[in-house]
NUSE-301439 format. One record per residue (C-alpha): x, y, z negated; residue number from 1; residue in one letter. Coordinates in Angstrom, 2 decimals, padded with zeros to 5 digits. Each point is the difference from the previous one (the first is absolute). Layout:
[rec [X Y Z] NUM "A"]
...
END
This chain:
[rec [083.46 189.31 -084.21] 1 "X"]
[rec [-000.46 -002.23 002.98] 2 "X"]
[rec [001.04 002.20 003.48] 3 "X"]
[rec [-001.74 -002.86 001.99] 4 "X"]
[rec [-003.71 002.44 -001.55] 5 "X"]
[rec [001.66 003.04 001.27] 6 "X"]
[rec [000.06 -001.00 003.95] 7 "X"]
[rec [-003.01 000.67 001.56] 8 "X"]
[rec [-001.06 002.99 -002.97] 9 "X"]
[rec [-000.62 003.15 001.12] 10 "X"]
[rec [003.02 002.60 001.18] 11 "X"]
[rec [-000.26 001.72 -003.09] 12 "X"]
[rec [000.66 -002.82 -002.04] 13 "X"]
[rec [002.53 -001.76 002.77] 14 "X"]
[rec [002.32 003.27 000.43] 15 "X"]
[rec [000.31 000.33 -003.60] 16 "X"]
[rec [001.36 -003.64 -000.78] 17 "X"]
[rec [003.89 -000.78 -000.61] 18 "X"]
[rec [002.04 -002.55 001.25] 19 "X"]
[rec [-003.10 -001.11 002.47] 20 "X"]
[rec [001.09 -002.90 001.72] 21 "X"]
[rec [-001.42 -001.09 003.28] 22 "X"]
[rec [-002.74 -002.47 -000.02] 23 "X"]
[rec [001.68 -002.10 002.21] 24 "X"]
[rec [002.91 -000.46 -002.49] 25 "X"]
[rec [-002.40 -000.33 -002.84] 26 "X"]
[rec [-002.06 -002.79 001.43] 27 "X"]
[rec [003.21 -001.76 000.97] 28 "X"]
[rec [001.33 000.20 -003.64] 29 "X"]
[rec [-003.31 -000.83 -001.67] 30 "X"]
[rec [-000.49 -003.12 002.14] 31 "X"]
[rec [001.81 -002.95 -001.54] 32 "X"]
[rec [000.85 -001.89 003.30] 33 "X"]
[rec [001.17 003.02 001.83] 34 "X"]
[rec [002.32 000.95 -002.91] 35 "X"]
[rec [001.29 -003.47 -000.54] 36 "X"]
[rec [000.52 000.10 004.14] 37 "X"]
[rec [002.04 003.38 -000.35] 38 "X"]
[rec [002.34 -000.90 -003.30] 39 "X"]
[rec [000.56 -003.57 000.73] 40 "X"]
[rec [003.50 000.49 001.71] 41 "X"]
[rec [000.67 002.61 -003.56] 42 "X"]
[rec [-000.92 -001.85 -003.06] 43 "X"]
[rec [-000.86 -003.99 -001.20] 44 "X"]
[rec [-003.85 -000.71 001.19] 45 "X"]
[rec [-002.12 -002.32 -000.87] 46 "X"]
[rec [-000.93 -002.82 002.88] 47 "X"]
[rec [-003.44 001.49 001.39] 48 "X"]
[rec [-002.75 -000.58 002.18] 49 "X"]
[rec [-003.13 001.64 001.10] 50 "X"]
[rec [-002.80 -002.10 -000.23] 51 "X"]
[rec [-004.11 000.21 001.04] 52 "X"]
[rec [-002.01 -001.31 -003.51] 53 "X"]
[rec [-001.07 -002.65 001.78] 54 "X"]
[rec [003.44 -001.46 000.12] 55 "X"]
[rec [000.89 000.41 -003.39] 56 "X"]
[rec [-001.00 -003.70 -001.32] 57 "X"]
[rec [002.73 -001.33 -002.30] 58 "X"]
[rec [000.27 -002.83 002.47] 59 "X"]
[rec [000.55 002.48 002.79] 60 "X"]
[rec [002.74 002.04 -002.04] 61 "X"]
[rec [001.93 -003.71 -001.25] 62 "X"]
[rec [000.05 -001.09 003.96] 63 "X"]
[rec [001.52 003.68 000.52] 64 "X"]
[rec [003.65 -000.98 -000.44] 65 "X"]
[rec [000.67 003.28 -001.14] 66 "X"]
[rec [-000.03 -000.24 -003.22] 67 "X"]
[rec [001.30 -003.57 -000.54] 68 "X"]
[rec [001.03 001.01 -004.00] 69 "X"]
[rec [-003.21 001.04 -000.92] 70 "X"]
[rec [-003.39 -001.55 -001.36] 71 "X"]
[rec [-001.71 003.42 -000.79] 72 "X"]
[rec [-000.78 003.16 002.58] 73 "X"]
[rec [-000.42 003.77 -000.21] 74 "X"]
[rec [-002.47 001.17 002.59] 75 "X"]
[rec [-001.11 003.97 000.50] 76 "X"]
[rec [-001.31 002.22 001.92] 77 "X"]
[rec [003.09 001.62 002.44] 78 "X"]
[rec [-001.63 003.28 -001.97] 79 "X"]
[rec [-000.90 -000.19 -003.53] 80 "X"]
[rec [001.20 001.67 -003.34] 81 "X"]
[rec [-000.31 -001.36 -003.42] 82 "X"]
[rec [-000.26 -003.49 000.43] 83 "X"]
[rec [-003.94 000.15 000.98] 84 "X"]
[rec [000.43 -001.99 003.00] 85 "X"]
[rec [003.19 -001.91 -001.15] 86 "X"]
[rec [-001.06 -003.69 -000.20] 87 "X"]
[rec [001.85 -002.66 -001.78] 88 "X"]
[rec [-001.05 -003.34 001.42] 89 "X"]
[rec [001.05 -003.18 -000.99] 90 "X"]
[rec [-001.56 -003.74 000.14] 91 "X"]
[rec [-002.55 000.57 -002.64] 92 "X"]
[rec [-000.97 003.04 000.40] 93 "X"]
[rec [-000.15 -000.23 004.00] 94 "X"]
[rec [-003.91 000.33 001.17] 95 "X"]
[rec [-000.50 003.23 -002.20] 96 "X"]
[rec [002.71 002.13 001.46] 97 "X"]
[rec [-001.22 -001.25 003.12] 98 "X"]
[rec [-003.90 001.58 -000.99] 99 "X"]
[rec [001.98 002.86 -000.24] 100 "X"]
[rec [001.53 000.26 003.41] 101 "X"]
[rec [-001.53 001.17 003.08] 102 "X"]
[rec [000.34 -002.70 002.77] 103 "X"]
[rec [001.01 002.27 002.63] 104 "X"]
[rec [001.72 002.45 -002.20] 105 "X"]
[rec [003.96 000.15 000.44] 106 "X"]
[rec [002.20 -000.78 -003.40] 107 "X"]
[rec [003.48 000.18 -000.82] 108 "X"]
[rec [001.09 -003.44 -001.26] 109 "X"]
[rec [003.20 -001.02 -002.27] 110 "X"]
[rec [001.06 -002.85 -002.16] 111 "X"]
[rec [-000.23 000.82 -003.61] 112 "X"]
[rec [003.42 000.15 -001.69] 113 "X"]
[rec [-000.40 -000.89 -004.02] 114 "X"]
[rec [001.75 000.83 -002.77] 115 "X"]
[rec [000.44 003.89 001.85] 116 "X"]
[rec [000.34 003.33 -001.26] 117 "X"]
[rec [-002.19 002.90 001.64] 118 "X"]
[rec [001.98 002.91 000.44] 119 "X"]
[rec [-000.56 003.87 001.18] 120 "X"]
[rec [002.20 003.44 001.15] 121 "X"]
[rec [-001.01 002.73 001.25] 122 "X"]
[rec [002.21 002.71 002.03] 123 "X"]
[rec [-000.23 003.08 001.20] 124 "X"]
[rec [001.31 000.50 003.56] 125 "X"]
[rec [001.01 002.95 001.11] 126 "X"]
[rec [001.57 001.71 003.03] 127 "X"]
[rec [003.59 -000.76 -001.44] 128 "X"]
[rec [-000.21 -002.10 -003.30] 129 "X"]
[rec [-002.06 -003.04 -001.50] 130 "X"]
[rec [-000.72 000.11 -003.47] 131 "X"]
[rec [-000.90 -002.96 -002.17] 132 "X"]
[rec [-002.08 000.06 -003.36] 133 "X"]
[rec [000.15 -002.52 -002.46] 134 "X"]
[rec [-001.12 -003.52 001.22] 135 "X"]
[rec [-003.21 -001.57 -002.25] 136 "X"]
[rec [-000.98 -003.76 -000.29] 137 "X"]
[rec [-003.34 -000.29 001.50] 138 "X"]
[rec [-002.85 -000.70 -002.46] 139 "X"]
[rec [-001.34 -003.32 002.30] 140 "X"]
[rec [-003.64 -001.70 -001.56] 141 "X"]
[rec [-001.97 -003.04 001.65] 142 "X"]
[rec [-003.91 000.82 000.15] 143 "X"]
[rec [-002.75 -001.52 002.88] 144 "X"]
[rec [002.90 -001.71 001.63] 145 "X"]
[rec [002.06 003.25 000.31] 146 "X"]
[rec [002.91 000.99 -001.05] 147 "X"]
[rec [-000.49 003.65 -001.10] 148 "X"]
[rec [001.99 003.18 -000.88] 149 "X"]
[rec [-000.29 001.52 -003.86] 150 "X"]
[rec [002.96 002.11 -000.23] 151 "X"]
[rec [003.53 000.82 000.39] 152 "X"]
[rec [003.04 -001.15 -003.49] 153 "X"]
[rec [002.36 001.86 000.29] 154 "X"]
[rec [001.74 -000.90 -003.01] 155 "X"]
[rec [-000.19 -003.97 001.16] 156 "X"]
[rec [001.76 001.51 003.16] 157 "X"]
[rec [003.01 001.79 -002.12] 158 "X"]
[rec [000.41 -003.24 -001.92] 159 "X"]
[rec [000.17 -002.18 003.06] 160 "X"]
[rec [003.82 -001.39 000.99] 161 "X"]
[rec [002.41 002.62 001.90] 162 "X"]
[rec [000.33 -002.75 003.00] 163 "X"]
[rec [-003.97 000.45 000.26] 164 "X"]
[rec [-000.88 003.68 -000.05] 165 "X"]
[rec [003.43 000.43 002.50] 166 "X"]
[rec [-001.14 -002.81 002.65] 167 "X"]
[rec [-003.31 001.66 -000.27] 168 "X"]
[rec [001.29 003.36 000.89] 169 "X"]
[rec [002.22 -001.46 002.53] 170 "X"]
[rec [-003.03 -000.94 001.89] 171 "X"]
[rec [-001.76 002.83 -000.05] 172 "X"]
[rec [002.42 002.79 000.59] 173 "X"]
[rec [000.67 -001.32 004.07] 174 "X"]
[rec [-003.87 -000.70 000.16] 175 "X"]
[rec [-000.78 004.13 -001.12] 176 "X"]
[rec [003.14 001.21 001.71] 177 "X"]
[rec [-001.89 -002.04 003.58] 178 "X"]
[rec [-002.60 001.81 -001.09] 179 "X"]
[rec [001.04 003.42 -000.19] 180 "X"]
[rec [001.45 -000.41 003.43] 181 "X"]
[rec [-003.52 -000.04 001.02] 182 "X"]
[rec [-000.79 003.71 -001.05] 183 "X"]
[rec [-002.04 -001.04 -003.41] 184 "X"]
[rec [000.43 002.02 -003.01] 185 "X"]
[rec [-000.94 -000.03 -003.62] 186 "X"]
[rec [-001.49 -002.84 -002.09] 187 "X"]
[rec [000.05 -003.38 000.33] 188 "X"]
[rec [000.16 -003.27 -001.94] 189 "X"]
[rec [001.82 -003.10 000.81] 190 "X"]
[rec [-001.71 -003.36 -000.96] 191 "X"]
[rec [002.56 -003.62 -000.97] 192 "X"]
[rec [000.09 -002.84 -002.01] 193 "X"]
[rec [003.27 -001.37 -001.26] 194 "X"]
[rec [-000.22 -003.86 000.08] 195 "X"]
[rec [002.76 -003.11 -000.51] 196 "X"]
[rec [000.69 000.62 003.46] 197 "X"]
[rec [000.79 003.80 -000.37] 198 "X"]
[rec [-002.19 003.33 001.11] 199 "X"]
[rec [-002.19 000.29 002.77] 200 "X"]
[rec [-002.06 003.04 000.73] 201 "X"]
[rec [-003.19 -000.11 000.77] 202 "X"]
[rec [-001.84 003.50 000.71] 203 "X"]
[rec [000.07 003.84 -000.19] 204 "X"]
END
């Protein structure tokens, strides 16, 4: 299920896996900062910054300049999966997602877009082809000052406007072909959110 369990198995276990991708490429996918750094030039991102906890104070992020159109802030862990470490901070709610963060610890910051729609794709990438699946809405709940993963709509997805699902795929097709130029093959999914200001991707 997840290849990243696989590296460092034994041989038996190692020599019998498919589509193994280096580690190297894995841990560069899987880290949020280092994808963001590698598709920025592909596909819409989302103004970022890497952050220590410490320096995560609403105050801190307002002075920022970076996000100048935003009052409310997304900050995770560069590696995380399910929303457990995905924080949504705002004025009120500021010193408890900071109890959460360590003060040394590094943390992918973004401004919070509202009113957006979470979306998902997965491919498979192979030597000569990339195939898409069905895109799915992702099933987003707030709980402990998270914003956390419950599932995948797919029929919310079908139902969405054309002009959505094709700047979507737009998006992600150059991202996954860039990616296939780097020797991976098989699975992967490819995180967005479509917002007033169009799609930006945010992970694999």
């Amino acid at each position: 299920y997840n290849p990243n369990y696989t590296h460092g198995a034994p041989e038996s276990v190692v020599s019998r896996n498919i589509c193994l991708n280096p580690q190297e490429l894995l841990e560069m996918l899987d880290t949020k900062q280092s994808f963001r750094d590698f598709a920025q030039k592909l596909a819409p991102m989302l103004k970022n910054q890497v952050r220590l906890g410490r320096d995560c104070t609403y105050v801190a992020l307002q002075d920022s300049g970076l996000w100048t159109d935003s009052e409310s802030y997304i900050i995770q862990e560069t590696v995380s999966s399910v929303g457990q470490v995905t924080f949504f901070m705002d004025q009120e709610n500021e010193a408890d997602v900071l109890n959460f963060l360590e003060p040394e610890g590094k943390y992918l910051v973004s401004g919070f877009v509202s009113s957006n729609i979470p979306l998902n794709i997965h491919a498979v990438i192979y030597d000569e082809d990339i195939l898409f699946f069905p895109g799915s809405v992702q099933v987003i709940v707030p709980g402990n000052q998270r914003l956390l993963y419950r599932g995948a709509d797919f029929p919310t997805y079908q139902a969405l406007p054309t002009n959505i699902k094709d700047c979507f795929l737009a998006a992600a097709r150059p991202v996954c072909k860039a990616i296939q130029t780097t020797g991976y093959r098989g699975v992967l999914g490819v995180d967005g959110i479509w917002t007033k200001r169009g799609i930006f991707l945010l992970e694999v």
